[in-house]
N, C-alpha and C positions, 0 to 999 in steps of 0.2 A: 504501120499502125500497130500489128500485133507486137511485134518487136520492140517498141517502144514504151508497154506498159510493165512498168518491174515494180510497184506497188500500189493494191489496191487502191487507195488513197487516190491515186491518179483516176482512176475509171470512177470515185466516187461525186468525183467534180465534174464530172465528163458525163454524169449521167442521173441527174437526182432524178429521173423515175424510178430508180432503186433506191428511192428513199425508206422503204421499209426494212428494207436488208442492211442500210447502213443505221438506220436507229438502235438493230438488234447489237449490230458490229460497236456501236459506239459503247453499249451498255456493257459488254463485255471488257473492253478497255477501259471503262470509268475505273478512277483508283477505289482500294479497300479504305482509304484512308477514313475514319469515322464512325463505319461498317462495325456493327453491334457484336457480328461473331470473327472481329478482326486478330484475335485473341487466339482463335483455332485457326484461323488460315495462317499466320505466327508459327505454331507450335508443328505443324506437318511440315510448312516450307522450311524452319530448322532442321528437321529429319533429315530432309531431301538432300538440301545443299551443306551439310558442315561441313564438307571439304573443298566448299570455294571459297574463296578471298571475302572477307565481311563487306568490302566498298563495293561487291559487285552492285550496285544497286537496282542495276536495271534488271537483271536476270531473277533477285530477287520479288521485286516488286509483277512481273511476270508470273513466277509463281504462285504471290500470294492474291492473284486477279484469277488464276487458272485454277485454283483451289476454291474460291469463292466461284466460279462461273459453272462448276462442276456439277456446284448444290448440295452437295451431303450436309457440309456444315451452316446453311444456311435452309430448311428444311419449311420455312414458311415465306421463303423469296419465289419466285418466277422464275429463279434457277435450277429450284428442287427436279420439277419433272416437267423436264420439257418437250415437243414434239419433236420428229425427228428432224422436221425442218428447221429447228434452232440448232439441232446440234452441227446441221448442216454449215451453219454460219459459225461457227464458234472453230470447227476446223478449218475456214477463211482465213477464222482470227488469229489462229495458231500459226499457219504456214505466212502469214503475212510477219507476226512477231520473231518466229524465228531468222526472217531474210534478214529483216530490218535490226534485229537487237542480239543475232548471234546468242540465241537460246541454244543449249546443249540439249541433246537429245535424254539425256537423262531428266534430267528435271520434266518435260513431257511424261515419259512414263514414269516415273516417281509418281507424281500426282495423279493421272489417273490408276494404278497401280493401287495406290491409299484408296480414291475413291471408289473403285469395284468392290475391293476387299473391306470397307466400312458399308457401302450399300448391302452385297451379302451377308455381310454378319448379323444387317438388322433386318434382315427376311425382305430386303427390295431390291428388285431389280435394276441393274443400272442402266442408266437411258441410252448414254453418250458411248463410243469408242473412240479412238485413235486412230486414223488413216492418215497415216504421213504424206501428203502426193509427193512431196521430192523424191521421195523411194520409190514412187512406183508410174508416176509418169514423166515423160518428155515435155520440158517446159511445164512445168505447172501451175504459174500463175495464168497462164491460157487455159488451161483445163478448167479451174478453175470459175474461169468469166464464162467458157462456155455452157459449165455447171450451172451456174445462178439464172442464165439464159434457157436451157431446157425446162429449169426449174419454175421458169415464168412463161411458159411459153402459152399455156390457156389464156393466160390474161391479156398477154402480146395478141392471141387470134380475136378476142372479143374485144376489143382496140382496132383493131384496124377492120376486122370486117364491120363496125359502125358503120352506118350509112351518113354520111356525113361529107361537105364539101371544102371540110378542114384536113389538111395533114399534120400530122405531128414531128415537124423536122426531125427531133429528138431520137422519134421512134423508131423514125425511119434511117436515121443514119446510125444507130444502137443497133438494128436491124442488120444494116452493112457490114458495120466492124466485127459482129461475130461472126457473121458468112464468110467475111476476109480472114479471117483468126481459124475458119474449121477449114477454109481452101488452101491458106499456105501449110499448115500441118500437116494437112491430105497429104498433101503434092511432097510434103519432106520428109514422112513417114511410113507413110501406107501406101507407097508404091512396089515395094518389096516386101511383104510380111513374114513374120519369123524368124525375122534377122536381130532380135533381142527382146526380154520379158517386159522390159518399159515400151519397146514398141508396141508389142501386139497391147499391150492393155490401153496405150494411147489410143490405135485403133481400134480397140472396143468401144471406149468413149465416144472418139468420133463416130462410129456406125449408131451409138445409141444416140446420139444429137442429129444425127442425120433422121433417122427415123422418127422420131419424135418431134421435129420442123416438119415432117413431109405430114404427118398425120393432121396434126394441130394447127401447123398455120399456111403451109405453101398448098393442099388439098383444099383449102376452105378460100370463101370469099375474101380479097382484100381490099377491092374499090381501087383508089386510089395511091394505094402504098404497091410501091415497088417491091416484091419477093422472090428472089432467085430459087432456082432449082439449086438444089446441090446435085443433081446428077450429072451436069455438066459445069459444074461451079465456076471455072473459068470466064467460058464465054460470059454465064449469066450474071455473074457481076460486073463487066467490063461493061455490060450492056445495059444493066439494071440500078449498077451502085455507081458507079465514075458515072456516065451521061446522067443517071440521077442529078447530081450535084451540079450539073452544066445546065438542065433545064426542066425545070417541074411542071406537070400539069395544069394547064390557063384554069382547069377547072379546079384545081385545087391551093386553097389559101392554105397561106403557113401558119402554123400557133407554134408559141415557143414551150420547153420542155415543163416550165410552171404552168401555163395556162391548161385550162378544162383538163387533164389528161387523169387518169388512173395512175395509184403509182404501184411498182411492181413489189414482187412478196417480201417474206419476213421466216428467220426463224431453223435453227438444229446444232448439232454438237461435235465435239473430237471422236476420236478411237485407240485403244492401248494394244497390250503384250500380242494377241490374238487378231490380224488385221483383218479387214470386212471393207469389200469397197463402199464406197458411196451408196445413198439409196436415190431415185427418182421418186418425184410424187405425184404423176401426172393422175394418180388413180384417185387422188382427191381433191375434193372439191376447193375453190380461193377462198373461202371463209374458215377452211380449215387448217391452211396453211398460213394465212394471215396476209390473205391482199386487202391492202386497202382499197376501196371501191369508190371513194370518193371521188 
C-alpha cells in the first residue's frame, strides 16, 4: 500500500475527505496565466532561470506559480499572508512538483530567496519556508501523507467518536493505510536508531505521529471504527485492519466517502536558505485551520 503511492495525486482519488487540503493544493497549481501581477512573477522568474534552455516550459511555468503562491507580489490575494497550515500544503505542492516535473533545486530557492528578501525590505515578515523533505527524510511522500494525517487528526477523533450506527468505510480504511504507512517504516527504520541523520529525523516524525494518534484518537471513544494501537502495530492491524475488510460490524452500516461525512483540513507553505521542520497544529482549533465542518 505504502509503497505504491509515488504521487499525491494518487492518495487525492483515494481519499476526497481530504478535499480541503486538495482544493488549497489545486489553487496552488492553477496557472498565472491571466493573473493581474503576471508581469512580476515574469520579471523574477527571468532572474532566476537565464541560464536555462527558453523551451524549458515546464520548470518555468513552475516558477512563475511558486512566485505567485509565495504572495509578495500579489499582496491583496489569499496568497499574501497565509497560516501556517497553507504553507503546510504548498510544501506538498513543491515536493510533489519537483518528483513529477524534475524541478532543480535552484529555482526553489531562487524564489523563496527573492521572496524573504522583498518581504524584509518592506518591514513584513515572511510567512512560508523551505523544508525540502527529500533532504531530510526516508521516503517522503509517506512522511508526508502521515503529515496531512496528524495534521487532521482532531477532526478524524470527532468523526469517529460520533455516536452513530453509520461507519464511514472511507475513514476507516484512510485510518488503516496510515497505520500500515507508520508500521512498515517502524519496522524499516526505527529498529536500529542512529544509524543515519534521515533516519533518526524519520524517527522523530514517526514518534510525533505516534503520539499524537494515541492522544487524539486511539485514547478517546471510537464506537464502531476500528483503531489500532501503535504500540504493538503489527498484531493490531493484522487484527484490526485486514479482518476489518473481511467482516464489519452487523451493528454497523456503511456510508460512502461523499455521504454525511466531514471533510478534513485545508491550508500552509514552503521553507528556504535556513531549514525549519515542519510545524503541527494540534494546538489549534478546526475552524482555524480550515476544516470544513459540513
Amino acid at each position: 500500500m505504502s509503497n505504491n503511492i509515488i504521487d499525491l495525486a494518487e492518495w487525492k482519488q483515494k481519499h476526497p475527505l481530504l478535499s480541503n487540503v486538495w482544493s488549497t493544493y489545486n489553487e496552488f497549481d492553477k496557472s498565472v496565466e491571466g493573473d493581474e501581477n503576471e508581469n512580476k512573477y515574469e520579471a523574477v522568474c527571468d532572474l532566476i532561470m537565464n541560464q536555462l534552455d527558453k523551451n524549458e516550459d515546464k520548470k518555468k511555468n513552475f516558477c512563475l506559480k511558486l512566485v505567485r503562491n509565495l504572495g509578495f507580489y500579489a499582496p491583496h490575494s489569499e496568497f499574501f499572508n497565509p497560516k501556517d497550515v497553507r504553507c503546510m500544503i504548498l510544501q506538498y505542492w513543491i515536493y510533489n512538483s519537483v518528483k513529477n516535473q524534475q524541478i532543480p533545486e535552484y529555482i526553489i530557492t531562487g524564489c523563496f530567496n527573492d521572496y524573504k528578501s522583498q518581504m524584509s525590505g518592506s518591514g513584513n515578515k515572511p510567512k512560508c519556508d523551505y523544508y525540502p523533505y527529500e533532504g531530510n527524510y526516508k521516503e517522503p511522500i509517506n512522511i508526508i501523507i502521515l503529515d496531512i494525517f496528524q495534521n487532521n487528526m482532531e477532526i478524524v477523533k470527532d468523526i469517529v467518536a460520533t455516536v452513530s450506527d453509520n461507519i464511514n468505510i472511507g475513514l476507516q480504511n484512510y485510518i488503516c493505510e496510515c497505520v500500515k504507512i507508520y508500521k512498515d517504516m517502524d519496522k524499516k527504520y526505527c529498529r536500529n536508531k542512529g544509524e543515519d541523520e534521515k533516519s533518526d529525523l524519520t524517527c522523530s516524525m514517526l514518534d510525533r505521529v505516534k503520539y499524537i494518534y494515541k492522544w487524539y484518537l486511539f485514547d478517546h471513544p471510537h464506537n464502531n471504527y476500528k483503531i489500532p494501537s501503535l504500540d504493538d502495530v503489527e498484531k493490531e492491524y493484522r487484527n484490526k485492519c485486514l479482518l476489518h475488510k473481511l467482516k464489519l460490524p452487523l451493528s454497523a452500516p456503511i456510508v460512502n466517502d461523499g455521504d454525511a461525512s466531514p471533510t478534513l483540513a485545508q491550508d500552509r507553505d514552503g521553507k528556504s536558505a535556513e531549514f525549519s521542520s515542519p510545524k503541527t497544529f494540534m494546538d489549534e482549533k478546526p475552524e482555524e485551520i480550515g476544516y470544513d465542518l459540513v
